[in-house]
Kinemage of the C-alpha trace (Angstrom):
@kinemage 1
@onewidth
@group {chain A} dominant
@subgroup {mainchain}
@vectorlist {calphas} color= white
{ca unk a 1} P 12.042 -57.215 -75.587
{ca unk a 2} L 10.641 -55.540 -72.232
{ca unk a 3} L 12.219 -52.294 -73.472
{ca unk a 4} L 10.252 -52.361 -76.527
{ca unk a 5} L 7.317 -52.959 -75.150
{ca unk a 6} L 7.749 -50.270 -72.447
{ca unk a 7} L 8.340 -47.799 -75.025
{ca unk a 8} L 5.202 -48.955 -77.392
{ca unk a 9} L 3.001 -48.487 -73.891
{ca unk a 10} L 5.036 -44.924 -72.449
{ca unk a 11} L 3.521 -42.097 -73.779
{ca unk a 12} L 6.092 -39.806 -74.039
{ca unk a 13} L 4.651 -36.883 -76.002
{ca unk a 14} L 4.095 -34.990 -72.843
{ca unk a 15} L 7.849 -35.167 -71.955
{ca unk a 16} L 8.922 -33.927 -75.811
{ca unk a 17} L 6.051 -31.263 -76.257
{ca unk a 18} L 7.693 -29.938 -72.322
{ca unk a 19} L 11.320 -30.030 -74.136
{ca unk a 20} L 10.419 -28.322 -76.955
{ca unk a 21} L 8.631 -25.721 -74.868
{ca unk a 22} L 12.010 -25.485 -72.742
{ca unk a 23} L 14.392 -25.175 -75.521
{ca unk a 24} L 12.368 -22.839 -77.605
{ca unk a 25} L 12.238 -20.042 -74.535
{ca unk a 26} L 15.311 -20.200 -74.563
{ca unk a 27} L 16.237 -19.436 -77.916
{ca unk a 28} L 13.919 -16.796 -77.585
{ca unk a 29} L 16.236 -15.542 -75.071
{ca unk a 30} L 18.826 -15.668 -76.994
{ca unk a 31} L 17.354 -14.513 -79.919
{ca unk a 32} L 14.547 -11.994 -79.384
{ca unk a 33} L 12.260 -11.114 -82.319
{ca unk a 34} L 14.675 -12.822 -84.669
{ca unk a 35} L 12.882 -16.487 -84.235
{ca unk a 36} L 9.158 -14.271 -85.229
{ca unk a 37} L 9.890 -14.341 -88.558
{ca unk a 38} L 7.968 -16.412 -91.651
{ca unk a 39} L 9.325 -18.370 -94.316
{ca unk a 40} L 7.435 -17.046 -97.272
{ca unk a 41} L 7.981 -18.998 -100.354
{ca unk a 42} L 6.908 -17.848 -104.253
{ca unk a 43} L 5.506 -18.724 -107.199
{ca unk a 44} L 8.291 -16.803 -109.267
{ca unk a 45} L 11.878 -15.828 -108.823
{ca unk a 46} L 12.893 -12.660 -106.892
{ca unk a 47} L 10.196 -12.626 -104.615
{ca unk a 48} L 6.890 -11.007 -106.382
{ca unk a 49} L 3.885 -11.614 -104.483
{ca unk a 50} L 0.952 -11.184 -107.858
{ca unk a 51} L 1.909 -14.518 -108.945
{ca unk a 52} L 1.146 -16.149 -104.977
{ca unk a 53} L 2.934 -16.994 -101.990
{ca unk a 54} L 2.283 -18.972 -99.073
{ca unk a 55} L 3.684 -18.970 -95.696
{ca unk a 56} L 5.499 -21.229 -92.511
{ca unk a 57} L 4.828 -19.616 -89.666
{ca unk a 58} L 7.487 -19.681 -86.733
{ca unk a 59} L 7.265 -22.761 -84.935
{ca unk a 60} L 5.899 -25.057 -87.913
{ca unk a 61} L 8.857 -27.807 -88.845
{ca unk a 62} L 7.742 -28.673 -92.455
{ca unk a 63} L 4.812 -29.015 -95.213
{ca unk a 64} L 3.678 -32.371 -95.121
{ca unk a 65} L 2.198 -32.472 -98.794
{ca unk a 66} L 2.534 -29.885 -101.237
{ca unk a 67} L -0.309 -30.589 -104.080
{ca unk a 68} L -2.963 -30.163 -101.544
{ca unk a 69} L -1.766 -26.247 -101.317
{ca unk a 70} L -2.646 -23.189 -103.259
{ca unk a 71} L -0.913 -20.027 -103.700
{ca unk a 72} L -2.529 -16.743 -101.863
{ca unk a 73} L -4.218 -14.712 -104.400
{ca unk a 74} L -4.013 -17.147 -107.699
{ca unk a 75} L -5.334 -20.516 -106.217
{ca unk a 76} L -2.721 -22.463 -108.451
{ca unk a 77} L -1.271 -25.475 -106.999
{ca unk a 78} L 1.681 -25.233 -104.959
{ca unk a 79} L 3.813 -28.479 -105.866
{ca unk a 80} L 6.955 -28.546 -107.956
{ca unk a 81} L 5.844 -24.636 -108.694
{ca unk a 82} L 7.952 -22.770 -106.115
{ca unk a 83} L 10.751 -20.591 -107.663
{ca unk a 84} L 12.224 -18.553 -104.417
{ca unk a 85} L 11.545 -17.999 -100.735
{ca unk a 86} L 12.675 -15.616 -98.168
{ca unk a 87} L 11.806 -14.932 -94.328
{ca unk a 88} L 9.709 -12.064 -94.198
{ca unk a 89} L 8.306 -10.041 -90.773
{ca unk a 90} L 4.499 -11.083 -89.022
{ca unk a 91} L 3.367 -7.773 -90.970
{ca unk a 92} L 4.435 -9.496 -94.468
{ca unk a 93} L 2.975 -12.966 -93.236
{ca unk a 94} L -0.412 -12.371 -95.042
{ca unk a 95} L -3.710 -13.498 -94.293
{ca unk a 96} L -5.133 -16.291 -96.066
{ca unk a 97} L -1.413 -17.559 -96.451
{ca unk a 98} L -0.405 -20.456 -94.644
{ca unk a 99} L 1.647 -23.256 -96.088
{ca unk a 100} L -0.379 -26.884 -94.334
């Protein structure tokens, strides 16, 4: 019961957010310019951009809720409409396109 409570009380983002920041520069290390890509995802199959995209940008885990997104450039909804995805450069990332 004590542990439970200890952990409730411990704050312990500071020691994850100091993890992440560890592991991360080291992949980036390792890595290089490989971890600054995007995951673009599409509105249609093979990757056309007139129909909208959006974007994750490096470092972002996930998109919490999807009907509260629009594509770039069409403003339709994002949910249960995404046909392919790819990981593009920071020069394809797109302003305006950020998956939330």
């Amino acid at each position: 019961m004590a542990e439970a409570t200890c952990a409730r009380v411990a704050d312990l983002r500071p020691i994850g957010e100091e993890r992440e920041r560890h592991y991360v520069a080291q992949l980036r290390d390792r890595y290089g310019d490989a971890l600054a890509t995007y995951f673009r995802i599409y509105a249609e199959k093979d990757y056309p951009s007139a129909k909208g995209y959006l974007c994750l940008a490096p470092g972002e885990r996930w998109a919490d809720l999807l009907t509260d997104n629009y594509f770039a450039n069409t403003g339709e909804v994002v949910n249960d409409r995404i046909r392919s995805h790819r990981w593009v450069t920071a020069s394809e990332y797109g302003l305006g396109s950020r998956l939330t």
